[in-house]
GUPA-535239 format. One record per atom (N, C-alpha, C, O): x, y, z; residue in one letter; atom name. Coordinates in steps of 0.05 Angstrom, whole numbers, always signed. Example, Ala and Ser with C-alpha at 12.3 -4.5 7.8 and 13.67 -1.06 7.14 Angstrom:
// residues 2
+264_-114_+156_A_N
+246_-90_+156_A_CA
+264_-66_+156_A_C
+285_-66_+169_A_O
+257_-45_+142_S_N
+273_-21_+143_S_CA
+258_+1_+157_S_C
+268_+23_+161_S_O
***
This chain:
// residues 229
-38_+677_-1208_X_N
-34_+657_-1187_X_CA
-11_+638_-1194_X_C
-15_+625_-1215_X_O
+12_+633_-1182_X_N
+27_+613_-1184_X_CA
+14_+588_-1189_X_C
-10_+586_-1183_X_O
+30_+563_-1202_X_N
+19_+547_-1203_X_CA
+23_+528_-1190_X_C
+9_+508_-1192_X_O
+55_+528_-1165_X_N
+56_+513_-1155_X_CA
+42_+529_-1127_X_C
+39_+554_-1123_X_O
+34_+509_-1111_X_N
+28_+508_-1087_X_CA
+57_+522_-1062_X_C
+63_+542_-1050_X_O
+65_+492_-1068_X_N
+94_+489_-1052_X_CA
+114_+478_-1066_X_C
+109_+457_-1077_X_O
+137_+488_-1070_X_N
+159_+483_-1078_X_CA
+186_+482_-1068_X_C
+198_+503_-1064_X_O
+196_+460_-1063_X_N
+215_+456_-1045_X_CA
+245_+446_-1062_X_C
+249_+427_-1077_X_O
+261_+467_-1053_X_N
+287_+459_-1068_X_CA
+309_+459_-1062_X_C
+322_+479_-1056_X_O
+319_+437_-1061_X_N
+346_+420_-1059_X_CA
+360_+435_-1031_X_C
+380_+449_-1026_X_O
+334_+423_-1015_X_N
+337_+429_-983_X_CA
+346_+412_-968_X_C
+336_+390_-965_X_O
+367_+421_-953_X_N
+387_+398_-937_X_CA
+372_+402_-909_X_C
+356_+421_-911_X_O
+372_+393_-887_X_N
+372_+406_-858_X_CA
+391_+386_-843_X_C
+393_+361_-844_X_O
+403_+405_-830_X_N
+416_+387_-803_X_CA
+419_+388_-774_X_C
+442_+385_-765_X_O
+395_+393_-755_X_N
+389_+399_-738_X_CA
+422_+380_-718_X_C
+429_+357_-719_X_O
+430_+401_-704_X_N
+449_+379_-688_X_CA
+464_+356_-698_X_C
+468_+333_-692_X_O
+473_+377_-721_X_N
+498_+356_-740_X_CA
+486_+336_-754_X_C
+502_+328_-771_X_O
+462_+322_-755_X_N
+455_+298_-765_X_CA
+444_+314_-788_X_C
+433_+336_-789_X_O
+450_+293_-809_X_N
+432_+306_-836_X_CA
+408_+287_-823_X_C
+411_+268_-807_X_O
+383_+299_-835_X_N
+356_+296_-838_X_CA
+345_+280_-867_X_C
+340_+257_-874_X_O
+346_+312_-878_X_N
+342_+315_-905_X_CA
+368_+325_-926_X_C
+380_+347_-923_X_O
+373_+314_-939_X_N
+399_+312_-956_X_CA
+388_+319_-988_X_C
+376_+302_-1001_X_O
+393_+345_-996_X_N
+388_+353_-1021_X_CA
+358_+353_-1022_X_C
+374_+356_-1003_X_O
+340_+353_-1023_X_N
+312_+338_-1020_X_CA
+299_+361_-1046_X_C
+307_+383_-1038_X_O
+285_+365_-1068_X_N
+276_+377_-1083_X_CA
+243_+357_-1093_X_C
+243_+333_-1098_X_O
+230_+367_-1093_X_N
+201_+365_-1101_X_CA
+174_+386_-1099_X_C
+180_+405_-1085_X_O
+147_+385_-1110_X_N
+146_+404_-1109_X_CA
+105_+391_-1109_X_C
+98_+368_-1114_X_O
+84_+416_-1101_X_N
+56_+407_-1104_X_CA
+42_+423_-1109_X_C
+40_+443_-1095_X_O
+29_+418_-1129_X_N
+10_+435_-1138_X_CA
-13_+444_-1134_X_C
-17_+423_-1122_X_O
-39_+458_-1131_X_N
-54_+458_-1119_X_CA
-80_+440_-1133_X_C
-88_+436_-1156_X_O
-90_+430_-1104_X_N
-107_+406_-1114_X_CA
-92_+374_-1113_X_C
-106_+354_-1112_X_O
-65_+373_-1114_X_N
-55_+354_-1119_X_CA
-49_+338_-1088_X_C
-44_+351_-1068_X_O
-50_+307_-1089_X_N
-53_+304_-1069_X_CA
-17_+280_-1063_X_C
-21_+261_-1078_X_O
+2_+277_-1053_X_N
+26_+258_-1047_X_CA
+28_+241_-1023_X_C
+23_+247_-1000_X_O
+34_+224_-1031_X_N
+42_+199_-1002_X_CA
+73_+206_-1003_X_C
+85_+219_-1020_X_O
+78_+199_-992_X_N
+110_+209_-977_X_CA
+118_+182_-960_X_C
+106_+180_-938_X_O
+136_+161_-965_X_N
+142_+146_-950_X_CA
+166_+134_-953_X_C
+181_+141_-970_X_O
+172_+111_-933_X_N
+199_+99_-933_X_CA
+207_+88_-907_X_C
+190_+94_-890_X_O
+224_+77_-899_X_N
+230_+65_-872_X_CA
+237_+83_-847_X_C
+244_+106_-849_X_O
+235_+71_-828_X_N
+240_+100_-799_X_CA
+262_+103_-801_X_C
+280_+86_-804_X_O
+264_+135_-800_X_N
+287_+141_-798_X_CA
+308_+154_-830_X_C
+330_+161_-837_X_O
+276_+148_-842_X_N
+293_+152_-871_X_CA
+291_+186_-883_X_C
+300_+195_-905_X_O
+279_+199_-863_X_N
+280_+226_-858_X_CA
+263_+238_-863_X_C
+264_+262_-857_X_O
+231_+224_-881_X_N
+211_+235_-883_X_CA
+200_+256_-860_X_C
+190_+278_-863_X_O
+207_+241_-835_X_N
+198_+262_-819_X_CA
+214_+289_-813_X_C
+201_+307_-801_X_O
+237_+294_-819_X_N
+240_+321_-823_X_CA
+228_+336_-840_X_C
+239_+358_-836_X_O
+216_+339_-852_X_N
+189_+346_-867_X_CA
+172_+367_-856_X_C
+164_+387_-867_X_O
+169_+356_-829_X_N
+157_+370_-813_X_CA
+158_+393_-801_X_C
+138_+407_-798_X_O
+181_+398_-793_X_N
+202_+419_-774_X_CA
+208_+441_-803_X_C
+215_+464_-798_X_O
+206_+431_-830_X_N
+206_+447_-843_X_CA
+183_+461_-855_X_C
+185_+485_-857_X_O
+166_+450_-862_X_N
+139_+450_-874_X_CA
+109_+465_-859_X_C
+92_+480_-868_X_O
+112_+453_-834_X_N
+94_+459_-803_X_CA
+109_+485_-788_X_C
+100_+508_-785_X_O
+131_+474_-779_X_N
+141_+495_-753_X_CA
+150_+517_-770_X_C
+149_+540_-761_X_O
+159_+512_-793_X_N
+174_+541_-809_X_CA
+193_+560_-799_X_C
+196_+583_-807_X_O
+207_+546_-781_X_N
+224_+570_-768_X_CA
+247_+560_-767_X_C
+264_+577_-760_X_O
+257_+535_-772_X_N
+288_+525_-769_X_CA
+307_+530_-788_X_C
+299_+539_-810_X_O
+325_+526_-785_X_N
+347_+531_-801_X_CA
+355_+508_-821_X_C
+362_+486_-813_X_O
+353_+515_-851_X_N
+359_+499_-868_X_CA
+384_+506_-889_X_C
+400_+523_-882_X_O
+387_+494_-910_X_N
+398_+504_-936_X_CA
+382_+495_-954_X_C
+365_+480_-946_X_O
+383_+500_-976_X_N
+372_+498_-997_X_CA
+342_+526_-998_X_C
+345_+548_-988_X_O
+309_+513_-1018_X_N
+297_+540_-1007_X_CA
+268_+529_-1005_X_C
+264_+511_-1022_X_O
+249_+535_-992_X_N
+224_+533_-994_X_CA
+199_+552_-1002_X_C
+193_+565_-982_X_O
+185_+556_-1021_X_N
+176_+571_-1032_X_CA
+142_+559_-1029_X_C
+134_+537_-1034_X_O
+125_+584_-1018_X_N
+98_+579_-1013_X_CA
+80_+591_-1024_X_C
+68_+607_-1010_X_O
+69_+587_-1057_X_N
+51_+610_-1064_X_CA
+69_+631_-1086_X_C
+62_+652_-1098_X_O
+100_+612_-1086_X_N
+119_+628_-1106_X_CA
+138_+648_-1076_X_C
+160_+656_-1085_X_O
+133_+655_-1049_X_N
+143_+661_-1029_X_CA
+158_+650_-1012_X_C
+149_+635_-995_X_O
+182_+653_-1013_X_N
+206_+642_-1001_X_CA
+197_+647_-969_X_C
+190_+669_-959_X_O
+199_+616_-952_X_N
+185_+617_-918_X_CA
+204_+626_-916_X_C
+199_+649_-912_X_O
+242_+622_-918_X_N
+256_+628_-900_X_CA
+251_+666_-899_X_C
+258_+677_-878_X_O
+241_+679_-915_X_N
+236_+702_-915_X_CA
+210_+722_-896_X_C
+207_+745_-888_X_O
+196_+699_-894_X_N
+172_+715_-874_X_CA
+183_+717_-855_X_C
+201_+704_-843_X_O
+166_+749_-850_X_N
+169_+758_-824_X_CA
+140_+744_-804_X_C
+123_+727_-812_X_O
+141_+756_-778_X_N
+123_+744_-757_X_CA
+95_+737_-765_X_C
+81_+719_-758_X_O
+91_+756_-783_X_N
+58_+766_-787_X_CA
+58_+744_-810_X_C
+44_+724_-806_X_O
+68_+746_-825_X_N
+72_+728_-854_X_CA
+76_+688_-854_X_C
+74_+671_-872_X_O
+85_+686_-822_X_N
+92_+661_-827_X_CA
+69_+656_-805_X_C
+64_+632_-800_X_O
+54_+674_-791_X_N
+26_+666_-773_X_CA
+1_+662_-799_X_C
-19_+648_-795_X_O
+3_+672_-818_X_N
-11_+667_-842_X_CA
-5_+652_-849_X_C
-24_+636_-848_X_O
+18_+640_-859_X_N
+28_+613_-869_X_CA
+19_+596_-856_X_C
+8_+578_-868_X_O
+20_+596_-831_X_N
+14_+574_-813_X_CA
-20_+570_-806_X_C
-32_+550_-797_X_O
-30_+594_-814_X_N
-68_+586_-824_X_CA
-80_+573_-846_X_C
-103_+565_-850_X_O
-53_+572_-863_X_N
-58_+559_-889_X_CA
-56_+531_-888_X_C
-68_+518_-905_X_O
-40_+518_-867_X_N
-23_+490_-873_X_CA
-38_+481_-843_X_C
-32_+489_-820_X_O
-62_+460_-852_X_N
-65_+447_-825_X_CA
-50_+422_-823_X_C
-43_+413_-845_X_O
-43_+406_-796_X_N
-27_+380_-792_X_CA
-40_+369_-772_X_C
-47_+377_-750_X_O
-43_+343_-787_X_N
-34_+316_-757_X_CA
-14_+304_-758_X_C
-3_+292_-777_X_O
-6_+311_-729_X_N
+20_+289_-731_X_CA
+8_+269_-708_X_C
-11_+269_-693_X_O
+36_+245_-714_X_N
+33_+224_-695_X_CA
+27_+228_-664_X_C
+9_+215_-653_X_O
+41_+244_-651_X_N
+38_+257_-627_X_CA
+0_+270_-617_X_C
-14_+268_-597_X_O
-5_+281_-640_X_N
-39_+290_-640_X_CA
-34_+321_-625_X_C
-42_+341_-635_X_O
-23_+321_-607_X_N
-25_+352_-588_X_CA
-45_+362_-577_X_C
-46_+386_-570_X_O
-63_+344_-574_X_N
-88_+357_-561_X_CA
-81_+377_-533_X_C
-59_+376_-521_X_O
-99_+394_-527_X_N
-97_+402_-511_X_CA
-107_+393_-478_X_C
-127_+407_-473_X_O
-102_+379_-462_X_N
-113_+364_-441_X_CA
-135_+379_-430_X_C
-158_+372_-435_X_O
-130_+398_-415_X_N
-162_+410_-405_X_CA
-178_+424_-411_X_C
-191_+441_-399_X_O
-175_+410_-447_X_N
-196_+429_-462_X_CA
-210_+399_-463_X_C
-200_+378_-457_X_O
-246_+406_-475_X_N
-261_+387_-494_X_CA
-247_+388_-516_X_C
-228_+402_-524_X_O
-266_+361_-529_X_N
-266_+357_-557_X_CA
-275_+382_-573_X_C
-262_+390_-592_X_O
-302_+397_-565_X_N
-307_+415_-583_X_CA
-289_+444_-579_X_C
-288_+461_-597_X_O
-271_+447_-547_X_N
-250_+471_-551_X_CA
-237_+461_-569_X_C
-243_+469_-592_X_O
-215_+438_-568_X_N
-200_+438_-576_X_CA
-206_+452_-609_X_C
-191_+471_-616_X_O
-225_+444_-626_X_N
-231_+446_-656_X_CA
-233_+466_-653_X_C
-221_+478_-672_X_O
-243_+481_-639_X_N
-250_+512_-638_X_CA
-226_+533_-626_X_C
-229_+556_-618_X_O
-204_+520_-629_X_N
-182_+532_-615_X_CA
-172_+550_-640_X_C
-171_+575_-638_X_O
-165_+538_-663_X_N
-162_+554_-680_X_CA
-180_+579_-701_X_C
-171_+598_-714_X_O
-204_+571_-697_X_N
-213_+591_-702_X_CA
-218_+618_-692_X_C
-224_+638_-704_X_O
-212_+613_-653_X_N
-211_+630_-639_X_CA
-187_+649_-636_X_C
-188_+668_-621_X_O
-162_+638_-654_X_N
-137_+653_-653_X_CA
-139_+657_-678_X_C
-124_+676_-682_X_O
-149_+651_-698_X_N
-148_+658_-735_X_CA
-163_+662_-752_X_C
-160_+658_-776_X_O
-186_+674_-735_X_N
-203_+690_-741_X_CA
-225_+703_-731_X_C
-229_+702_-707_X_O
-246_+721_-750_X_N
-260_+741_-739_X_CA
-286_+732_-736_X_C
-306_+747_-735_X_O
-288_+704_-736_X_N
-319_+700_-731_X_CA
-325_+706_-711_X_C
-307_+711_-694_X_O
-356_+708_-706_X_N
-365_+708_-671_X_CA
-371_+676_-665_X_C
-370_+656_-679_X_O
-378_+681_-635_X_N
-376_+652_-620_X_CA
-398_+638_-639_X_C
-391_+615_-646_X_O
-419_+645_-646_X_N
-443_+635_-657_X_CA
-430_+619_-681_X_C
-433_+595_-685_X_O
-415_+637_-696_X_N
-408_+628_-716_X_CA
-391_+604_-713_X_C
-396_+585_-728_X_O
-372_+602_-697_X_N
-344_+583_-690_X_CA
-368_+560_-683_X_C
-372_+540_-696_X_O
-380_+566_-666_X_N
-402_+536_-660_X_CA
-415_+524_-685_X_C
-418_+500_-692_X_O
-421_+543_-696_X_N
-436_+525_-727_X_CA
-417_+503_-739_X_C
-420_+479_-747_X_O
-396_+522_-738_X_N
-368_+509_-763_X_CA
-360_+489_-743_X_C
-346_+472_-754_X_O
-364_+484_-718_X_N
-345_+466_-701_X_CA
-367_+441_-701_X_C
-362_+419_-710_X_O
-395_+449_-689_X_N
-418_+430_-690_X_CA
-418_+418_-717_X_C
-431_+397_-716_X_O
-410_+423_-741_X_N
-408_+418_-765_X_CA
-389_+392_-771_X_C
-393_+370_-781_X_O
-360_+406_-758_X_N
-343_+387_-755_X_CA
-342_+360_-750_X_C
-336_+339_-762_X_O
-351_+367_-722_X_N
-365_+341_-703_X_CA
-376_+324_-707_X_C
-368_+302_-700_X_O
-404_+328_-722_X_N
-420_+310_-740_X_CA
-400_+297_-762_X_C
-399_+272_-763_X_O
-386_+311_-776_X_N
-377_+304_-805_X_CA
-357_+278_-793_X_C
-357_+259_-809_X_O
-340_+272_-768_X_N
-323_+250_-766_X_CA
-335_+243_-729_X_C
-320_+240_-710_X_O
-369_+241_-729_X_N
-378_+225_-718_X_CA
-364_+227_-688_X_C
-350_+208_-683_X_O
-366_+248_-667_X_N
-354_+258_-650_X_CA
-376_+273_-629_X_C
-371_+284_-608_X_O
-410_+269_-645_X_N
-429_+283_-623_X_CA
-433_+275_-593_X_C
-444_+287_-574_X_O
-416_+244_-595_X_N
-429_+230_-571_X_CA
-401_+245_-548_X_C
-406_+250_-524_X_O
-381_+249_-557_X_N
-365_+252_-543_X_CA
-346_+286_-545_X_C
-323_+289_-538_X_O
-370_+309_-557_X_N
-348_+330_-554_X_CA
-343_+348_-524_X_C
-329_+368_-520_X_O
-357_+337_-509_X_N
-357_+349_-484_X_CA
-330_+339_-462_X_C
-320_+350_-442_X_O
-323_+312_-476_X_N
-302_+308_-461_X_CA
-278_+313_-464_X_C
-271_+329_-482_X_O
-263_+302_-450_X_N
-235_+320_-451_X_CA
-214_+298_-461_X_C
-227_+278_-465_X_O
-187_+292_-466_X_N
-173_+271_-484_X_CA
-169_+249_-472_X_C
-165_+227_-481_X_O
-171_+257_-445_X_N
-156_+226_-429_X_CA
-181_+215_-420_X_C
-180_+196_-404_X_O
-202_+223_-429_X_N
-232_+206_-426_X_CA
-244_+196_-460_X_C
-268_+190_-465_X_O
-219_+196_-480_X_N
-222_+194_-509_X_CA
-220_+165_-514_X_C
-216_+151_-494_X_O
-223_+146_-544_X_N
-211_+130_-539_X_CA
-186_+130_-565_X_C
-198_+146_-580_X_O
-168_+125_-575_X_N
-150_+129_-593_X_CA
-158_+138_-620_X_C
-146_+156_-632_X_O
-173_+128_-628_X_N
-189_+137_-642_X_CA
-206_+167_-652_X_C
-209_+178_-674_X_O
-215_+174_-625_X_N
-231_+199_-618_X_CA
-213_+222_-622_X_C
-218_+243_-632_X_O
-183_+210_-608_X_N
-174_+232_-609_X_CA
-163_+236_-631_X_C
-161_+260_-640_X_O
-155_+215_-646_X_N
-149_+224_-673_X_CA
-160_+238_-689_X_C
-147_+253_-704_X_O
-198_+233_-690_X_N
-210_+250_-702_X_CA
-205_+274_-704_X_C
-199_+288_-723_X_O
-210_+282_-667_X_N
-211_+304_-649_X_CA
-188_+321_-679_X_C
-194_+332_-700_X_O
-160_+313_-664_X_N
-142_+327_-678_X_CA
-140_+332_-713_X_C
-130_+351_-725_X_O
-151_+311_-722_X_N
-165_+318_-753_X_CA
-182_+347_-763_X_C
-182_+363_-782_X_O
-198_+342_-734_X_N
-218_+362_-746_X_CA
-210_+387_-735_X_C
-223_+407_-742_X_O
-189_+390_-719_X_N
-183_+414_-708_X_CA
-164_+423_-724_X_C
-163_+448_-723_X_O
-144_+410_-744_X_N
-131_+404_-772_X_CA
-138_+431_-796_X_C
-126_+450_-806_X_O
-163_+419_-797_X_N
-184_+418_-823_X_CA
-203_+446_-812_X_C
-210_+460_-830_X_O
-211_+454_-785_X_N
-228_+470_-783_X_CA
-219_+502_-806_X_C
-233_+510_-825_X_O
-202_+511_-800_X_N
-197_+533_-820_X_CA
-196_+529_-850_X_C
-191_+548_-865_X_O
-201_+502_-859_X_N
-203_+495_-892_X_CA
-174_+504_-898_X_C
-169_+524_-912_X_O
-154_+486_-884_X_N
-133_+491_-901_X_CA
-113_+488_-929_X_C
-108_+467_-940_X_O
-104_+515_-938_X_N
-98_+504_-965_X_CA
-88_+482_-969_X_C
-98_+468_-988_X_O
-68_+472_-955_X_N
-43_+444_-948_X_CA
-48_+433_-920_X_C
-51_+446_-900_X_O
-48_+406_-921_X_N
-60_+385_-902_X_CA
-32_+371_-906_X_C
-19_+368_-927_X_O
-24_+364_-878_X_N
-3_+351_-872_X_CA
-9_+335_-851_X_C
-16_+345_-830_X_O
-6_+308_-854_X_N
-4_+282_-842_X_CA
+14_+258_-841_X_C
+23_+241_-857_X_O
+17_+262_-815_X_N
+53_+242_-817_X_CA
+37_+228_-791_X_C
+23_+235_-772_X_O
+52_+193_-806_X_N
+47_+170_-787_X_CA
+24_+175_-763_X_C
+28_+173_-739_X_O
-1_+181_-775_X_N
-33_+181_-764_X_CA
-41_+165_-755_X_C
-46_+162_-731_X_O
-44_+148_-780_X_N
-66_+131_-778_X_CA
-63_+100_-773_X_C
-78_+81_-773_X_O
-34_+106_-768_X_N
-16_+70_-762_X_CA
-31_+67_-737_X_C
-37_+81_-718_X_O
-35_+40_-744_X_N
-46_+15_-721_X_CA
-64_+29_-712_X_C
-64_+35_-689_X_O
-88_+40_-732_X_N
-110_+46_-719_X_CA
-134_+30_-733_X_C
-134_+30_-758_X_O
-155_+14_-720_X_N
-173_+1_-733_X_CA
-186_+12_-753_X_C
-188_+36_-752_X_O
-197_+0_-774_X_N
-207_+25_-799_X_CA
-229_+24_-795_X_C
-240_+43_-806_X_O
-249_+6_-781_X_N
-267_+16_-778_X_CA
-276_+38_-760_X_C
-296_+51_-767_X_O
-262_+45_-734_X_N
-262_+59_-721_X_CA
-257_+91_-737_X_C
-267_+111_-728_X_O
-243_+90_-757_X_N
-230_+119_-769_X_CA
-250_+129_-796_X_C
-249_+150_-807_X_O
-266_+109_-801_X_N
-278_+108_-826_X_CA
-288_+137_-839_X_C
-283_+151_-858_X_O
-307_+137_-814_X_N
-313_+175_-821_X_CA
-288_+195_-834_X_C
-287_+207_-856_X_O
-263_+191_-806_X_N
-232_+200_-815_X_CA
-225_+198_-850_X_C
-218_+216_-865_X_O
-231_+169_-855_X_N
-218_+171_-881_X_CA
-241_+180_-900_X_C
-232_+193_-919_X_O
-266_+175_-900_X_N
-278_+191_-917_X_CA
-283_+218_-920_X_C
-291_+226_-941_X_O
-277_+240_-894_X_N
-271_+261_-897_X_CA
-240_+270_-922_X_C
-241_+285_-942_X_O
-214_+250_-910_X_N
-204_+262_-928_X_CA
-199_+254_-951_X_C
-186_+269_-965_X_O
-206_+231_-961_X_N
-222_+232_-992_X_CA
-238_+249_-994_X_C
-230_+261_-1013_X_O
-252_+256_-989_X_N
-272_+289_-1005_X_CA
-260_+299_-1000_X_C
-267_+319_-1012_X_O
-238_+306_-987_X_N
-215_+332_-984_X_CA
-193_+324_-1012_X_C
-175_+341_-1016_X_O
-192_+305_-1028_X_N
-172_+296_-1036_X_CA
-182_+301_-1070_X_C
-168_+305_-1090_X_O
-215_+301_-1066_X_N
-222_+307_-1094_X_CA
-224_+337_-1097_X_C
-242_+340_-1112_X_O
-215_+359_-1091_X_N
-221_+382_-1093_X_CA
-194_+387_-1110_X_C
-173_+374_-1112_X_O
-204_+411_-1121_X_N
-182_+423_-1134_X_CA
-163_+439_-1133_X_C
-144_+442_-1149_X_O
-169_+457_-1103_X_N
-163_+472_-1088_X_CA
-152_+468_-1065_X_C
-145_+484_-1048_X_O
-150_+442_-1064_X_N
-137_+438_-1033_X_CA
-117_+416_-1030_X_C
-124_+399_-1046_X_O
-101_+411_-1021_X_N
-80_+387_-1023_X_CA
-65_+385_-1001_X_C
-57_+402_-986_X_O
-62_+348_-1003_X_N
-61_+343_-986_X_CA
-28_+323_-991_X_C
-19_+316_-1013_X_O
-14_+318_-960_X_N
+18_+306_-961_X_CA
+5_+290_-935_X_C
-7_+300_-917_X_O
+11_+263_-938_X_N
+2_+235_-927_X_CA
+40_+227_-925_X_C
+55_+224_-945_X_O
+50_+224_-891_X_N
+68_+209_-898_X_CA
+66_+182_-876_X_C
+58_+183_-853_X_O
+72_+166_-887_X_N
+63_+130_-883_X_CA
+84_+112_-882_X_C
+103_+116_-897_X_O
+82_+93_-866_X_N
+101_+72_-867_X_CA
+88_+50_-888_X_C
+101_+31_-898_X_O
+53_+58_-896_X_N
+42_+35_-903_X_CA
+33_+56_-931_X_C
+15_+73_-928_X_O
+46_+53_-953_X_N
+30_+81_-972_X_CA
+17_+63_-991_X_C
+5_+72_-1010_X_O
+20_+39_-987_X_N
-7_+24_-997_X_CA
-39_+18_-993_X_C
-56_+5_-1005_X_O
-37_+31_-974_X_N
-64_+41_-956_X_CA
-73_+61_-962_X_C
-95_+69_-953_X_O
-59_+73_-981_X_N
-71_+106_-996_X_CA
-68_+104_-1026_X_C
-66_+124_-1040_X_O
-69_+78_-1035_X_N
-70_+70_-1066_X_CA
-89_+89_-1077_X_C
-82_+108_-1091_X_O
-112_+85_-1071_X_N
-137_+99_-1083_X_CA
-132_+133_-1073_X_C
-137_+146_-1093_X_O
-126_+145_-1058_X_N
-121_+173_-1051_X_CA
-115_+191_-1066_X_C
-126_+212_-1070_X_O
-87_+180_-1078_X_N
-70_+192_-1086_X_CA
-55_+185_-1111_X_C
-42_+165_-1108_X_O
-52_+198_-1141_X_N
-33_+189_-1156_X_CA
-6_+194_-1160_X_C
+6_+190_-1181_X_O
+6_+205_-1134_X_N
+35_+219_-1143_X_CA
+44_+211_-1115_X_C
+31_+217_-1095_X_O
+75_+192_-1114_X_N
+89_+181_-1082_X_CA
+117_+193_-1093_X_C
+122_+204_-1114_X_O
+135_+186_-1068_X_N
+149_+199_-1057_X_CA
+162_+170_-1043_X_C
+146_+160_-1027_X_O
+186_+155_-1045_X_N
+208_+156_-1018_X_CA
+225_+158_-1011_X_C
+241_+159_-1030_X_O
+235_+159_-989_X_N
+251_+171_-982_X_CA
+274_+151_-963_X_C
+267_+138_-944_X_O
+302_+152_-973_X_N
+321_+136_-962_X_CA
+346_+142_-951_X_C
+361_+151_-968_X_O
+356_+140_-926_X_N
+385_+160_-920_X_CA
+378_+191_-920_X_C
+397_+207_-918_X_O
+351_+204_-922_X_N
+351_+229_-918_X_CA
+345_+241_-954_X_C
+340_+264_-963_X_O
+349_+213_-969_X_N
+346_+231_-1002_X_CA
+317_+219_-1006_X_C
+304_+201_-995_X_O
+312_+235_-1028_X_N
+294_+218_-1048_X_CA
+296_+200_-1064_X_C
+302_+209_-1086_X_O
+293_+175_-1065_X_N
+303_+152_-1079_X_CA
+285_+146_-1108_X_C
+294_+135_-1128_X_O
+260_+154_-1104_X_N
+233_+155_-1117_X_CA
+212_+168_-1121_X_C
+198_+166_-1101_X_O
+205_+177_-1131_X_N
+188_+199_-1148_X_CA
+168_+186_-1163_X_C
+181_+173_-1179_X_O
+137_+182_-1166_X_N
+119_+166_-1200_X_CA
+95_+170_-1187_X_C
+86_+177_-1164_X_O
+85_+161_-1210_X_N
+48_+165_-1205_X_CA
+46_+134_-1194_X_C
+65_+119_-1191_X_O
+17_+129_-1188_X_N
+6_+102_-1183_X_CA
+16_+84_-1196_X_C
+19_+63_-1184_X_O
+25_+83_-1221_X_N
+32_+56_-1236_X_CA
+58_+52_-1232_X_C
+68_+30_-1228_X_O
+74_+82_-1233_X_N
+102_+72_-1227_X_CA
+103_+55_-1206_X_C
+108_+31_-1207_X_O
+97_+69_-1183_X_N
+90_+62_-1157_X_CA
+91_+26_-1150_X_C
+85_+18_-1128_X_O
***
């Protein structure tokens, strides 16, 4: 087994002439969990379009498992993409689905359970970030909150190897998300699973995480554990 997870190296992108990401090299291991932050615009969020969507055009290289993405073919990067769940800021729900399709959306395209089964794992979900009162409805009957779950748990339903979260959980009440964050602390103590938090506030994930990241003009300016930090 490789030992890195993901390894990313001295990857530029420049979607429509603008650099993004400028040289950018770092790398995660499995189990290991990173905050990722810095001011808007400082390019953390190209991150995304590389990491999630896997299909754009970069330089430098990205390696998943010791497997170069720019190299998968169709089949290979639909696997990749079973491995790496995300929330992003946007959420993506699907409008005239429920709460409980939506979570069950992925299991129904990425894998071979039967319906019986997808309901256990989804009814499971539900309970775990406190969503029983409301999985029947649909997003625009949600309240900001819900849907955030919503999209958490629809995230998380396939137990992904890599969890990716960019600008979530801004200006959301914490008591409202509480369930949210104690799911992914027990996601954060495993050894097998890891997780990339990117934040405008990465002092809100002191306890989470011992390894940050920021990011300035598109580079990395900073790299340390908690103390550096």
């Amino acid at each position: 087994m490789n030992e890195l997870l993901l390894d990313i190296q001295n990857v530029t992108y420049k979607p429509g002439n603008f650099t993004v990401l400028d040289n950018v090299s770092f790398n995660i291991k499995p189990g290991e969990n990173k905050i990722i932050f810095g001011p808007e615009g400082s390019g953390s969020s190209g991150l995304f379009d590389i990491l999630v969507k896997a299909g754009v055009n970069f330089t430098g290289n990205v390696l998943y498992k010791g497997e170069a993405v720019k190299d998968f073919d169709y089949i290979s990067r639909i696997n990749y993409k079973k491995e790496v769940g995300y929330v992003h800021g946007d959420y993506g729900l699907i409008s005239n689905m429920s709460v409980e399709q939506n979570i069950a959306l992925p299991l129904e395209y990425h894998s071979s359970l039967t319906m019986n089964e997808i309901k256990k794992l989804v009814d499971r979900a539900i309970y775990d970030v406190n969503l029983d009162h409301c999985k029947k409805l649909r997003p625009f009957d949600l309240t900001r909150s819900e849907i955030l779950k919503t999209a958490y748990a629809r995230a998380i339903i396939l137990d992904p190897d890599l969890l990716y979260i960019e600008n979530a959980f801004e200006d959301h009440c914490p008591l409202n998300i509480k369930t949210l964050m104690d799911s992914i602390k027990e996601r954060a103590e495993r050894h097998d699973k890891s997780t990339v938090i990117i934040s405008y506030y990465p002092q809100n994930y002191i306890d989470l995480s011992d390894a940050f990241i920021m990011f300035f003009n598109g580079r990395i300016v900073f790299q340390g554990n908690r103390d550096e930090f």
